[in-house]
C-alpha positions in Angstrom: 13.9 -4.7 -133.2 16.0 -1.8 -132.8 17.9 -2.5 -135.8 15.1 -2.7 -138.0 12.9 0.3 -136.4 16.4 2.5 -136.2 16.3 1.4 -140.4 13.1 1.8 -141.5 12.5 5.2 -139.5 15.0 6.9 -141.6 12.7 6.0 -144.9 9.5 7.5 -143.1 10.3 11.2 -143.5 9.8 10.4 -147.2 6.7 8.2 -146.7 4.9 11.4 -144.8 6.4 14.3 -146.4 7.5 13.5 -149.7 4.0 13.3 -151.6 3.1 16.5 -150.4 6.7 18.4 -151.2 5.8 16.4 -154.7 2.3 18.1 -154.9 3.1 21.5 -154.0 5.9 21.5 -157.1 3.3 20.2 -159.2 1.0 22.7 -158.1 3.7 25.9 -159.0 4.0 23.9 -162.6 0.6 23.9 -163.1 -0.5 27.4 -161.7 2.6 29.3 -163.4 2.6 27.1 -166.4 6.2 26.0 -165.1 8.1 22.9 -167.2 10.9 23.2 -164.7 8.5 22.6 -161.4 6.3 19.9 -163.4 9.7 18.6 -163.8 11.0 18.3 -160.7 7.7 17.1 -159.7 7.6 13.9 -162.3 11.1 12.9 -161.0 10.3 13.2 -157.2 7.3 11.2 -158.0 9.5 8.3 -158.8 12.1 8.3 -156.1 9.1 8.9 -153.9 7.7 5.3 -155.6 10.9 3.5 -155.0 11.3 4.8 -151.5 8.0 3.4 -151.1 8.9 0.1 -152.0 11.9 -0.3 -149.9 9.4 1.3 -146.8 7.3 -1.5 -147.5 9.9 -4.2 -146.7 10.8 -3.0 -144.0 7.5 -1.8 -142.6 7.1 -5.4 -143.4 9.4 -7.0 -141.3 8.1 -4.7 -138.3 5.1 -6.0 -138.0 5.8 -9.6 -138.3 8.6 -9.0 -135.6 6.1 -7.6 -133.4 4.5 -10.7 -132.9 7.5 -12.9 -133.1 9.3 -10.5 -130.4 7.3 -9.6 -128.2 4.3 -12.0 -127.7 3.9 -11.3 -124.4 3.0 -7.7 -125.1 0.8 -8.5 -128.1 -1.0 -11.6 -126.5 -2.2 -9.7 -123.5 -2.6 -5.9 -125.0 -3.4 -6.4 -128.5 -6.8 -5.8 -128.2 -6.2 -2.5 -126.4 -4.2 -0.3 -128.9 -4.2 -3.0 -132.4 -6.8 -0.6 -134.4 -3.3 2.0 -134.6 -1.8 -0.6 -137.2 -4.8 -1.2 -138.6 -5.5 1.7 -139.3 -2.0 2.0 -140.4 -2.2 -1.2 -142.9 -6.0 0.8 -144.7 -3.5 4.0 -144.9 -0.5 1.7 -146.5 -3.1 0.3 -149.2 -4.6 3.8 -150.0 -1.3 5.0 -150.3 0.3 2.3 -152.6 -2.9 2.8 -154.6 -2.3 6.9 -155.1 1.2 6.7 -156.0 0.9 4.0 -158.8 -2.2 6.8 -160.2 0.0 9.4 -159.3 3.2 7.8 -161.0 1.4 6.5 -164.6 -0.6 9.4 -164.9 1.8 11.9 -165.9 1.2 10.9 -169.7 -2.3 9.5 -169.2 -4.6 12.1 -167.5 -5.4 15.7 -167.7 -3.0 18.4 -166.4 -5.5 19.1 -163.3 -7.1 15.6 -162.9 -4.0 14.0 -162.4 -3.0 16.1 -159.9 -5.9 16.2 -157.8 -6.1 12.5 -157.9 -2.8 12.5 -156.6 -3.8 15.6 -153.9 -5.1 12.8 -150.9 -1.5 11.2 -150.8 -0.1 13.4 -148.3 -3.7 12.7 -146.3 -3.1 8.6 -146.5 0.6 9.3 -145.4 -0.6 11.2 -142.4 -3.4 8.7 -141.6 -0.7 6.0 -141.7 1.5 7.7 -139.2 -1.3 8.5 -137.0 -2.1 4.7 -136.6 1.7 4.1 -135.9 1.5 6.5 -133.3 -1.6 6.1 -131.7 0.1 2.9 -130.7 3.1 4.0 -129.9 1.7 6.8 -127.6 -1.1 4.1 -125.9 2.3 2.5 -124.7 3.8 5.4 -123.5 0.7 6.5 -121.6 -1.6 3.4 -121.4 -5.5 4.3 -121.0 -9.1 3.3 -122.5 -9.0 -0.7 -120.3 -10.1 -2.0 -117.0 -7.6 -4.6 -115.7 -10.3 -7.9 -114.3 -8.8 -10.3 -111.6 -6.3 -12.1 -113.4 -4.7 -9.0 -114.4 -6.3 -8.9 -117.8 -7.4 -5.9 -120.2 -11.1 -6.0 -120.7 -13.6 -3.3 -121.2 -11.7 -1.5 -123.7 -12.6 2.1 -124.6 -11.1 2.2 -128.5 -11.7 6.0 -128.2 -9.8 6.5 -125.3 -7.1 3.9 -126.2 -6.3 5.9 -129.1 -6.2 9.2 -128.0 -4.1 9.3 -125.2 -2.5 12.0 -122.9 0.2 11.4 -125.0 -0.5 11.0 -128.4 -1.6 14.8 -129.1 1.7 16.3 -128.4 4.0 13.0 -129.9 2.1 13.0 -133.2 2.7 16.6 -133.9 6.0 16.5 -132.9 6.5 13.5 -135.4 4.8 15.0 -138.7 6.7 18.1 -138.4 10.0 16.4 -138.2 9.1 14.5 -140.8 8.4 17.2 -142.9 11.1 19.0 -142.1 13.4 16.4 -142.6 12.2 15.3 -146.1 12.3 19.0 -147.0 16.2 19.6 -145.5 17.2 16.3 -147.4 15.5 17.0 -150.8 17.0 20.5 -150.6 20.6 18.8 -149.9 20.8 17.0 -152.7 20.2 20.4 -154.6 22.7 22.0 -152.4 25.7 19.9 -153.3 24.8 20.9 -157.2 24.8 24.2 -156.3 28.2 24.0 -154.5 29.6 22.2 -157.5 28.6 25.2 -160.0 24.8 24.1 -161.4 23.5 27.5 -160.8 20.1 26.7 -163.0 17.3 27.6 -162.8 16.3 23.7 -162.3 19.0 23.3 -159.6 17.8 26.6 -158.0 13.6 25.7 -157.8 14.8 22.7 -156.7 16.4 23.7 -153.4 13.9 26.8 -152.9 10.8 25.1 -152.3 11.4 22.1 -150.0 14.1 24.3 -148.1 11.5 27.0 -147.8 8.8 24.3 -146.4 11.5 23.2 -143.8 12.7 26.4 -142.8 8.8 27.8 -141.9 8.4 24.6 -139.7 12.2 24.6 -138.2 10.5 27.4 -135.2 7.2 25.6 -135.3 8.8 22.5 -134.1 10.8 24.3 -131.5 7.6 24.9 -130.2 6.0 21.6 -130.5 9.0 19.8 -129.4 9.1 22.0 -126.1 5.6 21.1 -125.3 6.0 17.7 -126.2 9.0 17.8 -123.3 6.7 19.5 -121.0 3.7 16.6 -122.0 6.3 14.2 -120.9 7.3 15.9 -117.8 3.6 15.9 -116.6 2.6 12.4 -118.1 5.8 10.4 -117.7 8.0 12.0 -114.7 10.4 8.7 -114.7 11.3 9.5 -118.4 11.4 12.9 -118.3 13.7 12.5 -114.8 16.0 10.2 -117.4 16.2 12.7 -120.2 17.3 15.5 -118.0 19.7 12.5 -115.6 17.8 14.3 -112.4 18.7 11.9 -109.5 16.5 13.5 -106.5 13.2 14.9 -106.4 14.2 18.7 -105.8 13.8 22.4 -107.0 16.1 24.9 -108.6 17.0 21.5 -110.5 20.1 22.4 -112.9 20.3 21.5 -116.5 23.2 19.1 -117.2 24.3 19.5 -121.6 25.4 15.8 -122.1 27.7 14.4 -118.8 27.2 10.9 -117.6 24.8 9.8 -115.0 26.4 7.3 -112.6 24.9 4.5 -110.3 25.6 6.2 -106.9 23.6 9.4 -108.8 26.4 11.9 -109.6 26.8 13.2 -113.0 30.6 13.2 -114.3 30.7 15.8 -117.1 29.1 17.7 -119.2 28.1 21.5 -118.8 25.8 22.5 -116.0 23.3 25.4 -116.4 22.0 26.2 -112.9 18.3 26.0 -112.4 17.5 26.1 -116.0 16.0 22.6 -116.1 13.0 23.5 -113.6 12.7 27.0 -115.5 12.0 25.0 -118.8 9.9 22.3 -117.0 7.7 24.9 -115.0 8.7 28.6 -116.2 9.9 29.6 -113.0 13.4 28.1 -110.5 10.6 26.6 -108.1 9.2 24.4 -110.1 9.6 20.9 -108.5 10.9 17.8 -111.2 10.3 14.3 -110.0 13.7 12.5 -110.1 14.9 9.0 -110.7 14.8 8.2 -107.0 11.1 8.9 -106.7 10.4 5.0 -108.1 12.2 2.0 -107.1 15.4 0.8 -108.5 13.3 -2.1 -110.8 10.8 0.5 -112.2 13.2 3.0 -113.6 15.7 3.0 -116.6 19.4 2.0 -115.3 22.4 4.6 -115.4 23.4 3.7 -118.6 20.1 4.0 -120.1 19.7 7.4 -118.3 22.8 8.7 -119.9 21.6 6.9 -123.8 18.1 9.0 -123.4 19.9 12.0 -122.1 22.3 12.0 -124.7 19.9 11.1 -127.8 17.6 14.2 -126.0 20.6 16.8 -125.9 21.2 16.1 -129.8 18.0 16.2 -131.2 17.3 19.7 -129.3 21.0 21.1 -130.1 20.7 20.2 -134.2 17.4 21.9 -134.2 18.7 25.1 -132.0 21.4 24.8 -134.9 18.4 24.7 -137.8 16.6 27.4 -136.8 19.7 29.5 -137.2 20.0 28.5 -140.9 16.6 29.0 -141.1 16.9 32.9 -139.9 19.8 32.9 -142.1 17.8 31.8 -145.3 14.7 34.2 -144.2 17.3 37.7 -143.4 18.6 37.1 -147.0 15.1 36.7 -148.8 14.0 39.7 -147.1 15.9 41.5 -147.8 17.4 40.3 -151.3 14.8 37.9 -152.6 17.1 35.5 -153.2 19.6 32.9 -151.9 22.5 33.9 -149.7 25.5 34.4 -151.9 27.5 32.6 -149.2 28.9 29.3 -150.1 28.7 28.8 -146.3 25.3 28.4 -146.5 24.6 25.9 -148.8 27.6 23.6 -147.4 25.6 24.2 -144.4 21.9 23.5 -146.1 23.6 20.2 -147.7 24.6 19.2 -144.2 21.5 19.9 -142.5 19.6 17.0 -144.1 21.9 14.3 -142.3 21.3 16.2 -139.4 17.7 16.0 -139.4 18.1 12.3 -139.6 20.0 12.2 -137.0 17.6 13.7 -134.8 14.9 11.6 -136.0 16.9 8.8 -134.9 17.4 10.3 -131.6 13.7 11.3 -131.0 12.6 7.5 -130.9 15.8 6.1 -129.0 14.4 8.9 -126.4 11.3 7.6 -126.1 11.8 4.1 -126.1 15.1 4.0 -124.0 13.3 6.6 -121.5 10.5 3.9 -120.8 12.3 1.6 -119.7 12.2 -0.7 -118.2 8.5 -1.0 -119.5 7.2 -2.0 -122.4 3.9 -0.8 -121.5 4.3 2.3 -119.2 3.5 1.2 -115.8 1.6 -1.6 -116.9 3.8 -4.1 -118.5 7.8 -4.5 -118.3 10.2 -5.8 -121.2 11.4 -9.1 -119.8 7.2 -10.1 -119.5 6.8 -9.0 -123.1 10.0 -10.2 -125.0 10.6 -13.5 -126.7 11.8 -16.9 -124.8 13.9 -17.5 -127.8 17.0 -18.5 -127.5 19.7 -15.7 -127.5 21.6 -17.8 -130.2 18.9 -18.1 -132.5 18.1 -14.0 -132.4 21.9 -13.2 -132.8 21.9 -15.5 -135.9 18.4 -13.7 -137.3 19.9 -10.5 -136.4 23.0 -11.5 -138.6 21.3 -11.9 -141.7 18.6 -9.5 -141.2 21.6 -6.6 -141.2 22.9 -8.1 -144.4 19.5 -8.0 -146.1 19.4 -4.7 -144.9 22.4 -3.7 -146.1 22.2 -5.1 -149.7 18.6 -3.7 -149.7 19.3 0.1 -148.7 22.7 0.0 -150.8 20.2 -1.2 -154.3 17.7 1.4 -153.2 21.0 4.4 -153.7 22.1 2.6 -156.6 18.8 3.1 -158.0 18.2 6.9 -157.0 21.9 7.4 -158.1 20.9 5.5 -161.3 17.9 7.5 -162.0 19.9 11.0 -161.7 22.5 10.0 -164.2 20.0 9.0 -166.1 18.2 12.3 -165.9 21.4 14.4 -166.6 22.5 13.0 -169.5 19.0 13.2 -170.8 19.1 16.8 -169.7 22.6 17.4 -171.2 21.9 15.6 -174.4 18.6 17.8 -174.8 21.1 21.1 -174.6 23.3 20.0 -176.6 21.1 19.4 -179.8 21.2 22.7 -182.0 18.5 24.0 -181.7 16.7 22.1 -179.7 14.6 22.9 -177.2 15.8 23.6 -173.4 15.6 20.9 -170.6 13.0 23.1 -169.0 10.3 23.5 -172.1 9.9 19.7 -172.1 6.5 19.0 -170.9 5.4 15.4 -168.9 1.9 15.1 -170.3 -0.1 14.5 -173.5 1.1 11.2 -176.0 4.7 9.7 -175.8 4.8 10.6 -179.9 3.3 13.9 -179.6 6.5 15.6 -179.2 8.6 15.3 -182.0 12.4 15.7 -181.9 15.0 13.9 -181.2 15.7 16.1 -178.1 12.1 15.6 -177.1 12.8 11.3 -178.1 15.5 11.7 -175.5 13.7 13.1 -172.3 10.8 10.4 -173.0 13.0 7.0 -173.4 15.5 8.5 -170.2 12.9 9.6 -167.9 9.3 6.5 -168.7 7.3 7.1 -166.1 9.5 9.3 -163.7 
C-alpha cells in the first residue's frame, strides 16, 4: 500500500492542477489572440490526457487494494466515511469525460465553446480530491457514528463524517501543494530549455505562467501548512508530539531540526532551537505540547516511526522555507524589471524546484500516515485489527510484481511525454526552416485539418493530431 500510494501520489499534482494551468493558457491565447499560449495549451492538453491514463491505473489498483488490505477497516467502517470515494469515482467519470471534449475539440468546436466546455475540469479535479480526502481526514479524526454494544458503527451522521475537524485544514493544505507543485514542474521542464539557450518566446510563456501560479501560492501555503500543524496539534496531540519527537508533556518545549528520537526518550542529533516548538504551537514559550508519554506505549507511534514522521515533517517545511525564497526572488526582479532574472542561478534553481515539490508531497502523506500510528482509524481502530491475514509470502510476491508493473508503466508513460516533445520540436523546427513559411507561433489549433495550406502548416497538423 505504501508503494502504490507513494506512486500514484506523485501523478495527482497533475490530476488537480494541470487542467486549470491548461485553461488559464488557453484563456491568454484566446483573450490576446496569442498562437504561442493556444499552443502551449493544445500540448499540455495531451500530456495532461496521458497522465490521466496512467492516474487511472493506479488510482485503480488503490482502491481494489483497499479492500484486499485492509478488510478489517473497510468491513467495520465502510459505511462511515465510503461516500469520500464515491464521490471521488462521480469526479473520476466527469473528469475522463471533460478531457476527451477538451482534447478532440481543439479542431472541432468554436474558439470560446471549446474552452468553456473544458472550464469545469479543474472543478471535477477538485471534487475528486475532496472525496479522497474527506476520507482520509474521517480517519485522522473519526466523527459523525455512535459505537452500539458490540463495538459497531451505527447511526451515521454522513454530514459530520465528512467534514471533520480535520478535513478543513488537510484539504487546503493538499490543493495548494498540488497546485504548486504542478506549476513548479511544468515550469522546470521550461527551465532546463532556457538553461540550454531556447530563449523564445514559446520557451519563455511557457515557464512564466505556471511559475507565476506557484510562486503566488508558495506564501499562501506557508500559511495553510502552519495552521494545518497547529489543526494537528489541537486535534491529534500523539501525532503532532511524533512530528516534533516531544518525549514529556512540558513547556518551553524546544524545537529539534531532524535528530533521532530514541526508546529511553532522548534525541541524538540534530539542531535544537530552544522553546521555539511551544512558540509555534501556541505563540507564546508557555504554551503546554502533549508529549509521547501522555498515551501508553501500545497507543503511540514507536521511536523509529517518531523519527520517519519527524524527519518527512522537517523536509517538507525546509523545501518550502527554500521556495518561498525563489519565489521573492522571481517577484524582486518582476518589479522591478518586468522580466525574468538574468541569473542563470535562478532557473537551475526553478528547474530544481519541481523535484522538490514532489518531494514534499511525498513527505506530507508519510507524515500523516506514519504519525497515526499505530491506528488505522485514530483512536478507534489499530493497523494489526484492520490489515490482511494473508500470508507474508504471498504479499512479498504481489509486492514483487506490482513494482515491476509499476516500473514498466511509469518508464512508457516518460517515453511517451519524451516522445511527444521530439515530436513537437522537429515539427517546430521544420516549420522554421521552410522559406518563407510561417513561424511556429502563427500556427493556429482550430478550424479544418485542410484549411491551412502549406507544407509548414501540413507539418504542425500530422506531428501534433490531437495534442
Amino acid at each position: 500500500m505504501a508503494f502504490t500510494l507513494g506512486a500514484h501520489i506523485l501523478l495527482v499534482p497533475f490530476g488537480v492542477a494541470l487542467p486549470f494551468i491548461t485553461l488559464l493558457m488557453h484563456h491568454r491565447g484566446l483573450r490576446r489572440n496569442d498562437p504561442v499560449a493556444l499552443k502551449l495549451a493544445r500540448r499540455w492538453s495531451a500530456v495532461m490526457a496521458v497522465q490521466f491514463a496512467i492516474g487511472v491505473v493506479t488510482g485503480t489498483v488503490l482502491s481494489f487494494e483497499l479492500g484486499l488490505l485492509w478488510p478489517g477497516m473497510m468491513g467495520r467502517w465502510g459505511d462511515v466515511f465510503g461516500l469520500g470515494f464515491g464521490i471521488e469515482a462521480w469526479a473520476f467519470f466527469l473528469e475522463a469525460v471533460l478531457i476527451a471534449v477538451y482534447l478532440y475539440g481543439w479542431r472541432r468546436l468554436k474558439p470560446w465553446t471549446h474552452f468553456w466546455l473544458g472550464a469545469p475540469l479543474p472543478l471535477a479535479a477538485l471534487m475528486g480530491a475532496f472525496g479522497i480526502i474527506a476520507a482520509n481526514s474521517w480517519m485522522n479524526t473519526p466523527q459523525g457514528f455512535r459505537l452500539d454494544a458490540q463495538g459497531n458503527p451505527v447511526d451515521v451522521d454522513v454530514r459530520q463524517s465528512i467534514f471533520t475537524p480535520m478535513f478543513g485544514p488537510e484539504y487546503w493544505h493538499f490543493v495548494v501543494a498540488m497546485f504548486m507543485t504542478a506549476g513548479y514542474v511544468v515550469a522546470g521542464v521550461y527551465a532546463v530549455g532556457w538553461l540550454r539557450g531556447r530563449r523564445d518566446r514559446y520557451h519563455w510563456l511557457g515557464f512564466t505562467l505556471p511559475f507565476t501560479v506557484a510562486a503566488i501560492l508558495t506564501p499562501v501555503q506557508f500559511m495553510v501548512g502552519d495552521s494545518a500543524a497547529r489543526a494537528v496539534f489541537h486535534k491529534q496531540p500523539v501525532k503532532f508530539a511524533a512530528m516534533e519527537l516531544v518525549w514529556e508533556t512540558d513547556t518551553h518545549v524546544p524545537e529539534y531540526l531532524f535528530g533521532r528520537l530514541n526508546s529511553d526518550g532522548s534525541i541524538s542529533g540534530g539542531i535544537k532551537i530552544p522553546q521555539l516548538d511551544s512558540i509555534l504551537a501556541g505563540f507564546k514559550p508557555s504554551t503546554q505540547v502533549t508529549g509521547l508519554t501522555s498515551v501508553p506505549q501500545s497507543d503511540r507511534p514507536t521511536a523509529v516511526q517518531a523519527t520517519i514522521a519527524h524527519w518527512a515533517f522537517d523536509i517538507m517545511v525546509i523545501i518550502g522555507s527554500l521556495l518561498i525564497l525563489l519565489a521573492l526572488w522571481y517577484a524582486w526582479s518582476w518589479w522591478r524589471h518586468r522580466d525574468l532574472p538574468p541569473n542563470r542561478w535562478f532557473f537551475r534553481c526553478a528547474a530544481v524546484a519541481g523535484v522538490a515539490c514532489l518531494v514534499t508531497v511525498e513527505c506530507g502523506w508519510i507524515t500523516t500516515e506514519v504519525g497515526r500510528q499505530p491506528w488505522i482509524v485514530y483512536n478507534q481502530m489499530r493497523v494489526s485489527e484492520a490489515v490482511t491475514d494473508t500470508r507474508a509470502g504471498s504479499l512479498w510476491a504481489m509486492l514483487g510484481i506490482v513494482m515491476v508493473v509499476y516500473v514498466l508503466m511509469f518508464g512508457a508513460f516518460l517515453a511517451i511525454v519524451l516522445k511527444m516533445r521530439t515530436r513537437w520540436r522537429i515539427a517546430d523546427e521544420a516549420t522554421a526552416a521552410v522559406p518563407g513559411g510561417a513561424e511556429p507561433e502563427t500556427d493556429t489549433p482550430y478550424g479544418p485539418r485542410a484549411a491551412q495550406p502549406g507544407a509548414a502548416a501540413g507539418s504542425e497538423r500530422t506531428t501534433g493530431g490531437a495534442s
